[in-house]
Backbone as CSV, one residue per row, in Angstrom:
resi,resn,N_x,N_y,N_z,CA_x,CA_y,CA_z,C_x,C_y,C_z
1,UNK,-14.255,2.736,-0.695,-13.848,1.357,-0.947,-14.924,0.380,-0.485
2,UNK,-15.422,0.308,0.817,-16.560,-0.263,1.483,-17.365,-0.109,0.486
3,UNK,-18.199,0.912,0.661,-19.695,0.790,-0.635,-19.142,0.419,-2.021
4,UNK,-17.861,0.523,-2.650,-17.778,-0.397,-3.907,-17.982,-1.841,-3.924
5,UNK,-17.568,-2.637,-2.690,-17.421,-3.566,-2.650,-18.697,-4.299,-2.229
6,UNK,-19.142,-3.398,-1.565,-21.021,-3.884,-1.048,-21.953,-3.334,-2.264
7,UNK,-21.853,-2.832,-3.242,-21.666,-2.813,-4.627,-21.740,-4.177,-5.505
8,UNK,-20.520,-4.322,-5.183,-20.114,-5.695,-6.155,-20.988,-6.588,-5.764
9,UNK,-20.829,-6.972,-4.527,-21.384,-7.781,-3.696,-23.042,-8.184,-4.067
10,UNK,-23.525,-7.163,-4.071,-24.984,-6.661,-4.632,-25.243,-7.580,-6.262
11,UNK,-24.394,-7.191,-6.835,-23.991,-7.439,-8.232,-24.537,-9.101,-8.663
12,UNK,-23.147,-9.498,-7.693,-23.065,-10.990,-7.853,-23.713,-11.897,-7.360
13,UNK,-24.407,-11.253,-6.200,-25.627,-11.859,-5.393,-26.730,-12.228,-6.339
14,UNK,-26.624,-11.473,-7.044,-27.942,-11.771,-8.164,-27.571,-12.724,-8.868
15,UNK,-26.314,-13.518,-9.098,-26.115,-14.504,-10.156,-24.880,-14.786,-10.673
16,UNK,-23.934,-15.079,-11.080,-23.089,-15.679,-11.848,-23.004,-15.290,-13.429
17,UNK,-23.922,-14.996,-14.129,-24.166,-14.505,-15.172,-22.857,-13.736,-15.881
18,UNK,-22.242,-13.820,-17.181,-21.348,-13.032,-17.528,-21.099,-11.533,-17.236
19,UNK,-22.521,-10.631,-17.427,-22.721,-9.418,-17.171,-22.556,-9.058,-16.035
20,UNK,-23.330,-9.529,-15.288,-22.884,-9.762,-13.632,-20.922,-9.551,-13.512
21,UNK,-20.573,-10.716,-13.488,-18.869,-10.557,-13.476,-18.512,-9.688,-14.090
22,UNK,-18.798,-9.079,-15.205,-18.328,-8.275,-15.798,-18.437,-6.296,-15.351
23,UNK,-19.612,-6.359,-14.518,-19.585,-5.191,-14.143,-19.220,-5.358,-12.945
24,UNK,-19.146,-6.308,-12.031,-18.655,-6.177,-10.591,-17.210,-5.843,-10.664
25,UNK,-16.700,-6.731,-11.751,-15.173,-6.581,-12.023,-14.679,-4.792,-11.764
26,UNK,-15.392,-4.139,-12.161,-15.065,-2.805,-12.112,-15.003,-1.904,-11.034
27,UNK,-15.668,-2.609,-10.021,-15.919,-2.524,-8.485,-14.622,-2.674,-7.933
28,UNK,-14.213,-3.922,-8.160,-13.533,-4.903,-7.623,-12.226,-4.366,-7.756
29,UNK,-11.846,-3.829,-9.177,-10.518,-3.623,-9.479,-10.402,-2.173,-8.514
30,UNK,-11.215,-1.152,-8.324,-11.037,-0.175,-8.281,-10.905,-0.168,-6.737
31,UNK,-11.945,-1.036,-5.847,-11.185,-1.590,-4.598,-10.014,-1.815,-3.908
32,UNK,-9.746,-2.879,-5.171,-8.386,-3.134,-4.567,-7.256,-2.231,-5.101
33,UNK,-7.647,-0.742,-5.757,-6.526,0.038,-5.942,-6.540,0.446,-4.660
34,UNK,-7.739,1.293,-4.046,-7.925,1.749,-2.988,-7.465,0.758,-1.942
35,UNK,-7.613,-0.132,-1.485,-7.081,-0.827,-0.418,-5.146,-0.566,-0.577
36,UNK,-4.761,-0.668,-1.684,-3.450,-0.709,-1.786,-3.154,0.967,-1.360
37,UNK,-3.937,1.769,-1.841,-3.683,3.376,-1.301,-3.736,3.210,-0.158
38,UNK,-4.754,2.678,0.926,-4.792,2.960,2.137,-3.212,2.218,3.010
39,UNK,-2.559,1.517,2.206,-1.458,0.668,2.610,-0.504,1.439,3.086
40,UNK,0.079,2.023,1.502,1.600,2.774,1.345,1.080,3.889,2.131
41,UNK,-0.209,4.498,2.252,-0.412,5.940,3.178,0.327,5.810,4.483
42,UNK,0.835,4.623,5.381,1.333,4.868,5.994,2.711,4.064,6.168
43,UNK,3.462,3.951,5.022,4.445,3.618,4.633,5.447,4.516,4.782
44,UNK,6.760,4.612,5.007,7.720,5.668,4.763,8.760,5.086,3.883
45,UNK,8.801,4.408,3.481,9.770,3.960,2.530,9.446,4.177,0.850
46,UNK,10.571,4.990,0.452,10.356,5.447,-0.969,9.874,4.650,-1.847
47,UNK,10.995,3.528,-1.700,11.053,2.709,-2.786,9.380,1.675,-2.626
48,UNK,8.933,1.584,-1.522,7.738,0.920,-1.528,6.581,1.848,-1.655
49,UNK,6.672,3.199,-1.525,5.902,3.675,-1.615,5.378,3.608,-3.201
50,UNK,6.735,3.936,-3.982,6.727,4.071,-5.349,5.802,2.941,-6.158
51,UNK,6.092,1.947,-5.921,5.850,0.457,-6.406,4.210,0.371,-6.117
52,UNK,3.966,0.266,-4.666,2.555,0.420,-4.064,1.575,1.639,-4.786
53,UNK,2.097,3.024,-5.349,1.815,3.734,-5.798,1.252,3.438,-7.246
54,UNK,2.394,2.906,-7.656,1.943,2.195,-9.353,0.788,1.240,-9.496
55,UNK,1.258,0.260,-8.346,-0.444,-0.525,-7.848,-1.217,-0.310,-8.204
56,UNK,-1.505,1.088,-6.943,-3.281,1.852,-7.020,-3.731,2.067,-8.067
57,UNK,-2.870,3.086,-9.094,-3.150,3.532,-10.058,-3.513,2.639,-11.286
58,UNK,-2.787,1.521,-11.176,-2.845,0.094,-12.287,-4.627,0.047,-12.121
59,UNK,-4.523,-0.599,-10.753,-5.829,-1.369,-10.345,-7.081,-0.062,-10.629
60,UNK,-6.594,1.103,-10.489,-8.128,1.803,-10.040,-8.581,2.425,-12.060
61,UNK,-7.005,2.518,-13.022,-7.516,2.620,-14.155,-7.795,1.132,-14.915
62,UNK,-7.337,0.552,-14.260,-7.828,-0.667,-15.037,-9.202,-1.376,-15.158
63,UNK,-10.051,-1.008,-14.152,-11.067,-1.400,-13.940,-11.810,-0.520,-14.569
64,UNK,-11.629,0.294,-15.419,-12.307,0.894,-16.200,-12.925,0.461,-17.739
65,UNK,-11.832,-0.358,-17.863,-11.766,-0.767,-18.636,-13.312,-2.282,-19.088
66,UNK,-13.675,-2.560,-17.804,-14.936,-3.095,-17.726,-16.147,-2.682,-17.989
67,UNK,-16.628,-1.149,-17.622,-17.268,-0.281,-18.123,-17.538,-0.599,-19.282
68,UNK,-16.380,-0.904,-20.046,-16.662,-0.946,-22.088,-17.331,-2.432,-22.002
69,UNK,-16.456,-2.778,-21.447,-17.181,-4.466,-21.978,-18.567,-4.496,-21.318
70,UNK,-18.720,-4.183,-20.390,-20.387,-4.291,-20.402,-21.055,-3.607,-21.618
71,UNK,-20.830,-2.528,-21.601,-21.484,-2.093,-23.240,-21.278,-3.286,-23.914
72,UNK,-20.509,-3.415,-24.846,-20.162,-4.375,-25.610,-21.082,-5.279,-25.146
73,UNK,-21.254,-5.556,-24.368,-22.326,-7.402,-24.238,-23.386,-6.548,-24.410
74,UNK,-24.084,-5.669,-23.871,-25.077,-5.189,-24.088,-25.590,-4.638,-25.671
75,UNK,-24.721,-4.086,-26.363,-24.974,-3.977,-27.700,-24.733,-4.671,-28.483
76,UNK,-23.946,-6.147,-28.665,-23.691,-7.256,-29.393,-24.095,-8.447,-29.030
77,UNK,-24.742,-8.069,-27.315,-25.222,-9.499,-26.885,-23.919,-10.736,-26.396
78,UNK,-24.067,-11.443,-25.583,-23.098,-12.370,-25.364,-22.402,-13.027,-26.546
79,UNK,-23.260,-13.415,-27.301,-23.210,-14.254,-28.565,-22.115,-13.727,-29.384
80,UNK,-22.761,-12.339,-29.981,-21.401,-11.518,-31.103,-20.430,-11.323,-30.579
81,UNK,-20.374,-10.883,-29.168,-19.297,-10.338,-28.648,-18.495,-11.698,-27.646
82,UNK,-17.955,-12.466,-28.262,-17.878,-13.726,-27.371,-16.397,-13.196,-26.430
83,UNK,-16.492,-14.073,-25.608,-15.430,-14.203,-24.218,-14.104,-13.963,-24.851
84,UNK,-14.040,-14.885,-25.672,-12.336,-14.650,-26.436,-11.857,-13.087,-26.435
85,UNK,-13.079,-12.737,-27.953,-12.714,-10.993,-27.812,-12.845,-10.306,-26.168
86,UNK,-13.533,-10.510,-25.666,-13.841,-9.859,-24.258,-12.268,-9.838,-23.753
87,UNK,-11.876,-10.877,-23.422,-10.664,-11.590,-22.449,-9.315,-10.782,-23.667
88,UNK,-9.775,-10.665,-24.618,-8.259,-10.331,-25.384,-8.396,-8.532,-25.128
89,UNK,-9.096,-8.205,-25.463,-9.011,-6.852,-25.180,-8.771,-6.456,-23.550
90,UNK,-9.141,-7.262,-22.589,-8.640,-6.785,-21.180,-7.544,-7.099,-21.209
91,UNK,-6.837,-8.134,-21.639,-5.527,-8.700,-21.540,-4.641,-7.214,-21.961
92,UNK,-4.721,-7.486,-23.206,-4.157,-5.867,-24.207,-3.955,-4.652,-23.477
93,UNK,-5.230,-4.464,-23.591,-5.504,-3.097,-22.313,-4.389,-3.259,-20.846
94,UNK,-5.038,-4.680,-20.658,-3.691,-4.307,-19.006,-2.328,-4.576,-19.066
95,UNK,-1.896,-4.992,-20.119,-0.392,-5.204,-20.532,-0.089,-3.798,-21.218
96,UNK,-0.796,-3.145,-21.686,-0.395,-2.031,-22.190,0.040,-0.618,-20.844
97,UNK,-1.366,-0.737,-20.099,-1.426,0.236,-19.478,-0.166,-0.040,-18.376
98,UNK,-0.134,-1.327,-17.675,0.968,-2.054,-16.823,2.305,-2.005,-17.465
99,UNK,2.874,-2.298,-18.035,4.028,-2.116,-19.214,4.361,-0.647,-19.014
100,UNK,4.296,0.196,-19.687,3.998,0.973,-20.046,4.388,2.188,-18.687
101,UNK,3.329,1.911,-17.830,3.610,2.493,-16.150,5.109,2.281,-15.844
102,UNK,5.483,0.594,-15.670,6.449,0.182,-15.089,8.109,0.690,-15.866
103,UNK,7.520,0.666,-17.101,8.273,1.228,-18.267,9.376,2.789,-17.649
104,UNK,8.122,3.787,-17.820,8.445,4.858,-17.426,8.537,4.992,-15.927
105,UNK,8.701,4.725,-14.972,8.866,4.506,-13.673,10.122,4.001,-13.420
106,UNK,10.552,3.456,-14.382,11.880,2.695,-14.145,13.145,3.920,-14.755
107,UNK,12.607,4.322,-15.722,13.431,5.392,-16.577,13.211,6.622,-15.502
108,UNK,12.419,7.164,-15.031,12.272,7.987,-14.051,13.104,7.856,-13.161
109,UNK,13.370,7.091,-12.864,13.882,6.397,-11.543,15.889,6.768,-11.823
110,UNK,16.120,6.277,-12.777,17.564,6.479,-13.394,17.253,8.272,-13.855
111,UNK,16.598,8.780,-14.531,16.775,9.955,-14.379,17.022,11.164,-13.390
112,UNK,16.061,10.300,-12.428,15.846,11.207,-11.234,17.458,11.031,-10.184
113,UNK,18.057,9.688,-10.638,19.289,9.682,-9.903,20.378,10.516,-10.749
114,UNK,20.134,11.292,-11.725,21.278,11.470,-12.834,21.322,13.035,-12.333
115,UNK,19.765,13.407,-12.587,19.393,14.881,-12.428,19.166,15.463,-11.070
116,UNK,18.320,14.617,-10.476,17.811,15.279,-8.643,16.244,15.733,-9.005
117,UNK,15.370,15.254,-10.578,14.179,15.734,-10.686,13.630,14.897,-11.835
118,UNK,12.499,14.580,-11.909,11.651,13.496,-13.314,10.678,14.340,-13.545
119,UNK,10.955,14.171,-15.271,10.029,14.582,-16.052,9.221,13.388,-16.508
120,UNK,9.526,12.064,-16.385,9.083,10.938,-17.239,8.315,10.113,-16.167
121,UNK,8.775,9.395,-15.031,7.943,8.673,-14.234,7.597,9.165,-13.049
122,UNK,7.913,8.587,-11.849,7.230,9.114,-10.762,7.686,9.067,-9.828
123,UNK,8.232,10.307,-8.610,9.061,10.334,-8.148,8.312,10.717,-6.421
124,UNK,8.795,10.145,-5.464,8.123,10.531,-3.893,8.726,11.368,-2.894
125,UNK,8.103,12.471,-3.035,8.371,14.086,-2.480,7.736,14.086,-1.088
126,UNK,8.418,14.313,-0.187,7.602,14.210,1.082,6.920,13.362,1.285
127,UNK,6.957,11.888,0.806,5.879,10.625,1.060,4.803,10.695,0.432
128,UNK,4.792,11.538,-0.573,3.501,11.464,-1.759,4.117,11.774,-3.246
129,UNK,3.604,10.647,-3.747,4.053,10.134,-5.143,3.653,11.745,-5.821
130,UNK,4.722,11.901,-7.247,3.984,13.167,-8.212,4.554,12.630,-9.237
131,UNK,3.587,12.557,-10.221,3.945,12.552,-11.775,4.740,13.245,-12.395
132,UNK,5.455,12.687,-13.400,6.135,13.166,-14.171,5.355,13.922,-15.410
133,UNK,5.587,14.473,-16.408,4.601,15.179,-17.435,3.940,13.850,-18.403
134,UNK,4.858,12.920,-18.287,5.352,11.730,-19.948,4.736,10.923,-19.213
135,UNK,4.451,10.405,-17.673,3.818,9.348,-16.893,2.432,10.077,-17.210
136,UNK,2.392,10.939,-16.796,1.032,11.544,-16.617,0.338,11.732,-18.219
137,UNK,0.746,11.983,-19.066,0.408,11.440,-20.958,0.331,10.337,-21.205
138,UNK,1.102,9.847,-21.094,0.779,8.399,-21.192,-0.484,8.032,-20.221
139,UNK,-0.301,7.872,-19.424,-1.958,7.272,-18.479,-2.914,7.686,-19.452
140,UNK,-3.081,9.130,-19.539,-4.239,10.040,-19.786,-4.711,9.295,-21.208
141,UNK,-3.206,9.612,-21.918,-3.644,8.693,-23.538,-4.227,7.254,-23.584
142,UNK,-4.095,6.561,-22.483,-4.142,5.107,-23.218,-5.101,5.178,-22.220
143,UNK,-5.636,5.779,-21.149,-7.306,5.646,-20.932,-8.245,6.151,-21.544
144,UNK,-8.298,7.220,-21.745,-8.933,7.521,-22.948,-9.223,7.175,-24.265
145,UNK,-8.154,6.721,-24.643,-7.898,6.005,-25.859,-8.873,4.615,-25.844
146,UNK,-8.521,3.554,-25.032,-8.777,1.988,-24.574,-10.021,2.286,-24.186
147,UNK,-10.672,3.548,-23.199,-11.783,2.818,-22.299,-12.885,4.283,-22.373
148,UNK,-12.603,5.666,-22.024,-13.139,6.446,-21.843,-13.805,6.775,-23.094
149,UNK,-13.222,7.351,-24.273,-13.958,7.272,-26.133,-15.019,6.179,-26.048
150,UNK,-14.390,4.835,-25.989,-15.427,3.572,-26.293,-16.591,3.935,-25.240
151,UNK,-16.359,4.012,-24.183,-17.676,3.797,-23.052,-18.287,5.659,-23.521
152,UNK,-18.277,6.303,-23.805,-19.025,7.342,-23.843,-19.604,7.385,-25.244
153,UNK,-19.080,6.460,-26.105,-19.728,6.153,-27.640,-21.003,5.298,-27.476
154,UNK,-20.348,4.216,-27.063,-21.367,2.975,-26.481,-22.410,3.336,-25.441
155,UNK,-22.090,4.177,-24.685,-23.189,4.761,-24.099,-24.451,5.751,-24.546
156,UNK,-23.818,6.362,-25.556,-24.643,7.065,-25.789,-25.568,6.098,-27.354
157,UNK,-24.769,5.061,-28.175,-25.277,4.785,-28.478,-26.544,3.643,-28.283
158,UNK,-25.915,3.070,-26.996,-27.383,2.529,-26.380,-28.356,2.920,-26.354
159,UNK,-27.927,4.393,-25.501,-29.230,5.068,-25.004,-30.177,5.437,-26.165
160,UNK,-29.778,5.845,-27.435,-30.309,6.698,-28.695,-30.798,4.668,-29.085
161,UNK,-30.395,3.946,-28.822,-31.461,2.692,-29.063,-32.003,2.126,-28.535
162,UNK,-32.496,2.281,-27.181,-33.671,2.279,-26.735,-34.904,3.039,-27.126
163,UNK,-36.392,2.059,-27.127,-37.142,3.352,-27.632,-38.098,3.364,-26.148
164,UNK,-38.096,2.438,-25.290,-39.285,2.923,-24.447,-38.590,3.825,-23.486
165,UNK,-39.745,4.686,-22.495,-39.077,5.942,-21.644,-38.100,4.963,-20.793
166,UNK,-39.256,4.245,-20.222,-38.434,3.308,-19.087,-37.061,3.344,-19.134
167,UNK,-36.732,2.183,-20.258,-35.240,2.181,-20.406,-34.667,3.244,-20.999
168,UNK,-34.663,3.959,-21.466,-34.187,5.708,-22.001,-33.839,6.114,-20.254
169,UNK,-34.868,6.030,-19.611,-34.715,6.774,-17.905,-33.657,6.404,-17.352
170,UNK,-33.994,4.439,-17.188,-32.853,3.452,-16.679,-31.391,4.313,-16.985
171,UNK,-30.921,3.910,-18.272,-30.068,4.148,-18.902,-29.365,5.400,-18.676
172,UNK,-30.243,6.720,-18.698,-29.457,7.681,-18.791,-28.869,7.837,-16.947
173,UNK,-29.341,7.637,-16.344,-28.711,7.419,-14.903,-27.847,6.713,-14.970
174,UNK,-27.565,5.675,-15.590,-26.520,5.024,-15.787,-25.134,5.823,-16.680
175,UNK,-25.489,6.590,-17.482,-24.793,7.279,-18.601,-23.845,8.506,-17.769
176,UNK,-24.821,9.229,-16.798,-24.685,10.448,-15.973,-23.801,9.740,-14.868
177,UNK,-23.721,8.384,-14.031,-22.737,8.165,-13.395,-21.663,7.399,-14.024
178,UNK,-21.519,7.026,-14.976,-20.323,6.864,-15.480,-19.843,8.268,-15.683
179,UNK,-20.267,9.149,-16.763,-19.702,10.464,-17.059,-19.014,11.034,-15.536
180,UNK,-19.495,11.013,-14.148,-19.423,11.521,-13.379,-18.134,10.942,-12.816
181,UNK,-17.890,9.730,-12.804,-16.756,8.780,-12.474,-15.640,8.814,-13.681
182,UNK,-16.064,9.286,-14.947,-14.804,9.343,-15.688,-13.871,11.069,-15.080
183,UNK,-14.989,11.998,-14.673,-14.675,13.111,-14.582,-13.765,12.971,-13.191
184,UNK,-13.846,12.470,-12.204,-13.501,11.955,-11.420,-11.892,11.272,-11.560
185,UNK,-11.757,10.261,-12.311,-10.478,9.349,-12.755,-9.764,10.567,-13.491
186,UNK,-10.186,11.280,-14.126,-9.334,12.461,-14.812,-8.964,13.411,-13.528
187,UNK,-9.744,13.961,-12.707,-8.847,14.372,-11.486,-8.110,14.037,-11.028
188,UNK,-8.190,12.603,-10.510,-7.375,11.815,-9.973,-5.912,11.663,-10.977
189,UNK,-5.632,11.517,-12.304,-4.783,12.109,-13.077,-4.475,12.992,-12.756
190,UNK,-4.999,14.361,-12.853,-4.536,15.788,-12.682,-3.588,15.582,-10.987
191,UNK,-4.472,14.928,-10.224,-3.637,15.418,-8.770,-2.435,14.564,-8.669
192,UNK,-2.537,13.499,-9.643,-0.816,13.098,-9.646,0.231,13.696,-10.054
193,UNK,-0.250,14.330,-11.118,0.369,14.967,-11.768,0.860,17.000,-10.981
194,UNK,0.022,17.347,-10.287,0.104,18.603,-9.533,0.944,18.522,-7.904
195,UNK,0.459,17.510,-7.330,0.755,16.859,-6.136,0.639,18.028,-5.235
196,UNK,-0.419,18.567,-5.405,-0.239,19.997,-4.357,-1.490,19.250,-3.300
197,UNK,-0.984,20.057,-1.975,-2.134,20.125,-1.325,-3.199,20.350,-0.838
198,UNK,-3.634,22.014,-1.825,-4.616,22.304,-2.474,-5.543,21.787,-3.315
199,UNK,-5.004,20.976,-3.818,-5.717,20.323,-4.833,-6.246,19.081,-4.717
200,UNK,-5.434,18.813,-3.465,-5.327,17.430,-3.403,-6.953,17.482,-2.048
201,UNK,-6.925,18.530,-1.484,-8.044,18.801,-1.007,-9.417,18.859,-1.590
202,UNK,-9.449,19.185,-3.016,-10.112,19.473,-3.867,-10.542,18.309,-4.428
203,UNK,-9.895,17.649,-4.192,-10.220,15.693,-4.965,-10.344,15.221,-3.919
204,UNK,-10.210,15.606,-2.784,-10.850,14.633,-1.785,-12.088,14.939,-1.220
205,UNK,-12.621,16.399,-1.647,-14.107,16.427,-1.826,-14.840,16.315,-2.756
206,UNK,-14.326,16.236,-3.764,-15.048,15.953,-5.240,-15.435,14.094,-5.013
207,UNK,-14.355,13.682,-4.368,-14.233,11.526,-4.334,-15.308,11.341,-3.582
208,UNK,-15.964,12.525,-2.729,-17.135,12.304,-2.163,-18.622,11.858,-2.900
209,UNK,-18.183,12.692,-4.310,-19.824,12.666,-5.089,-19.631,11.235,-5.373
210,UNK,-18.320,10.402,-5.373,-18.300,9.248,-6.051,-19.881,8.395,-5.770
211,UNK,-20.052,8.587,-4.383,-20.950,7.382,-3.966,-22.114,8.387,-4.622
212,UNK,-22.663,9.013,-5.044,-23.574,9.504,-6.068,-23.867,8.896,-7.341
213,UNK,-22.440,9.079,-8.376,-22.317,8.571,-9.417,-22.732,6.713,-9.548
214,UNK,-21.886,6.072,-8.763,-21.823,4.787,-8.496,-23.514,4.454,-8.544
215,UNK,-24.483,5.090,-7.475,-25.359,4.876,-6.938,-26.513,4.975,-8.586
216,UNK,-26.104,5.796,-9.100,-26.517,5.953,-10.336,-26.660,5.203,-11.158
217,UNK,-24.934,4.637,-11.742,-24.932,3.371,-12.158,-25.564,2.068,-11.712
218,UNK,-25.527,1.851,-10.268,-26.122,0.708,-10.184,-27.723,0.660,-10.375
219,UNK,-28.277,1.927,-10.244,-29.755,2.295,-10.327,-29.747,1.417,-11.688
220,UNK,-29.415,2.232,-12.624,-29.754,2.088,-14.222,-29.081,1.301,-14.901
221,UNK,-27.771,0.043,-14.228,-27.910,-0.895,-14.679,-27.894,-2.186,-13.787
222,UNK,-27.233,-2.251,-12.608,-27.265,-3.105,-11.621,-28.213,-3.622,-10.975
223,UNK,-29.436,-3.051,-11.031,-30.579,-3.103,-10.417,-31.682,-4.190,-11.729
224,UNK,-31.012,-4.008,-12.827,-31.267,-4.676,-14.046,-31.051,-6.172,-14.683
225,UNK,-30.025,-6.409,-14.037,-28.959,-7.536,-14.475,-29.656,-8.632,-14.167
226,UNK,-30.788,-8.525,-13.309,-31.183,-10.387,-13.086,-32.407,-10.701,-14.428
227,UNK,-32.523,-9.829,-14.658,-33.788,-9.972,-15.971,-32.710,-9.611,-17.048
């Protein structure tokens, strides 16, 4: 959470600039999922855990969703790709993905009082949230769908349009820590969905390479943004 935010920080120090906001944003959101995780971790109450739970997950996939729009300015330029479209597609995206969560969480919630078990939203077993199969599809679909396809299209079609090494170099460090951070957000799926503590061990050494990936990204594009 710290180095995302000294990250951002980095970001915006350089300027005000749309691009600027636009990639810190991704910092930022994913921060404050994490700050909200570190909250409910020592919470004992279901019902807040639950809610606080939906939080993290809002905030840490939503900020993914920035990833694209930097492409987007970068391959259409500020100009083609104006603020309106920018601002309507995050809007979309987070009413969908938010909706949607709260949606099935709520139906979970009445199921889980009917049955004693959820298949649909998300239910807190020993003080740690676990997905339902239909919570956990849904996420998977509409990130992938909204943010992960677009940013690995757009990425790669940047890179194949650049012609000098330089930026080909820049770039693909940039390409390799996103890929590394999407692989990452898909674990983080999987361990909601498993809620074991095996696994959950397993993502908490993998969340380590994060500051790798990140470091990547900011190499090959953060380090870029004032020119």
């Amino acid at each position: 959470m710290f180095y995302f935010l000294i990250i951002a920080y980095r970001i915006l120090k350089r300027g005000k600039q749309r691009l600027n906001i636009i990639f810190s944003g991704f910092f930022i959101s994913v921060s404050i999922g994490l700050i909200i995780n570190m909250v409910y971790a020592v919470i004992e109450n279901t019902a807040v855990v639950l809610v606080l739970n939906v939080l993290t997950n809002y905030f840490i996939f939503f900020g993914i969703v920035f990833l694209f729009i930097v492409n987007m300015i970068i391959l259409e330029s500020t100009l083609v790709f104006s603020v309106k479209r920018q601002n309507r597609y995050i809007v979309l995206y987070g009413i969908v993905l938010l909706v949607g969560m709260l949606t099935l969480v709520l139906i979970g919630i009445i199921e889980t009082s009917c049955t004693g078990e959820t298949l649909i939203g998300v239910e807190v077993k020993d003080g740690a949230p676990k997905w339902g199969i239909i919570f956990f599809t849904y996420v998977v679909f509409i990130i992938t769908g909204f943010t992960i396809i677009p940013i690995i299209y757009t990425n790669l079609k940047i890179y194949f349009r650049f012609e000098t090494k330089s930026l080909k170099r820049k770039w693909f460090c940039y390409l390799i820590g996103s890929f590394g951070m999407i692989i990452i957000f898909y674990f983080m799926c999987v361990n909601g969905l498993v809620a074991d503590e095996g696994f959950r061990l397993i993502v908490g050494i993998l969340g380590i390479s994060v500051i790798i990936w990140v470091s990547l990204m900011y190499y090959g594009l953060g380090t870029r943004l004032k020119k």
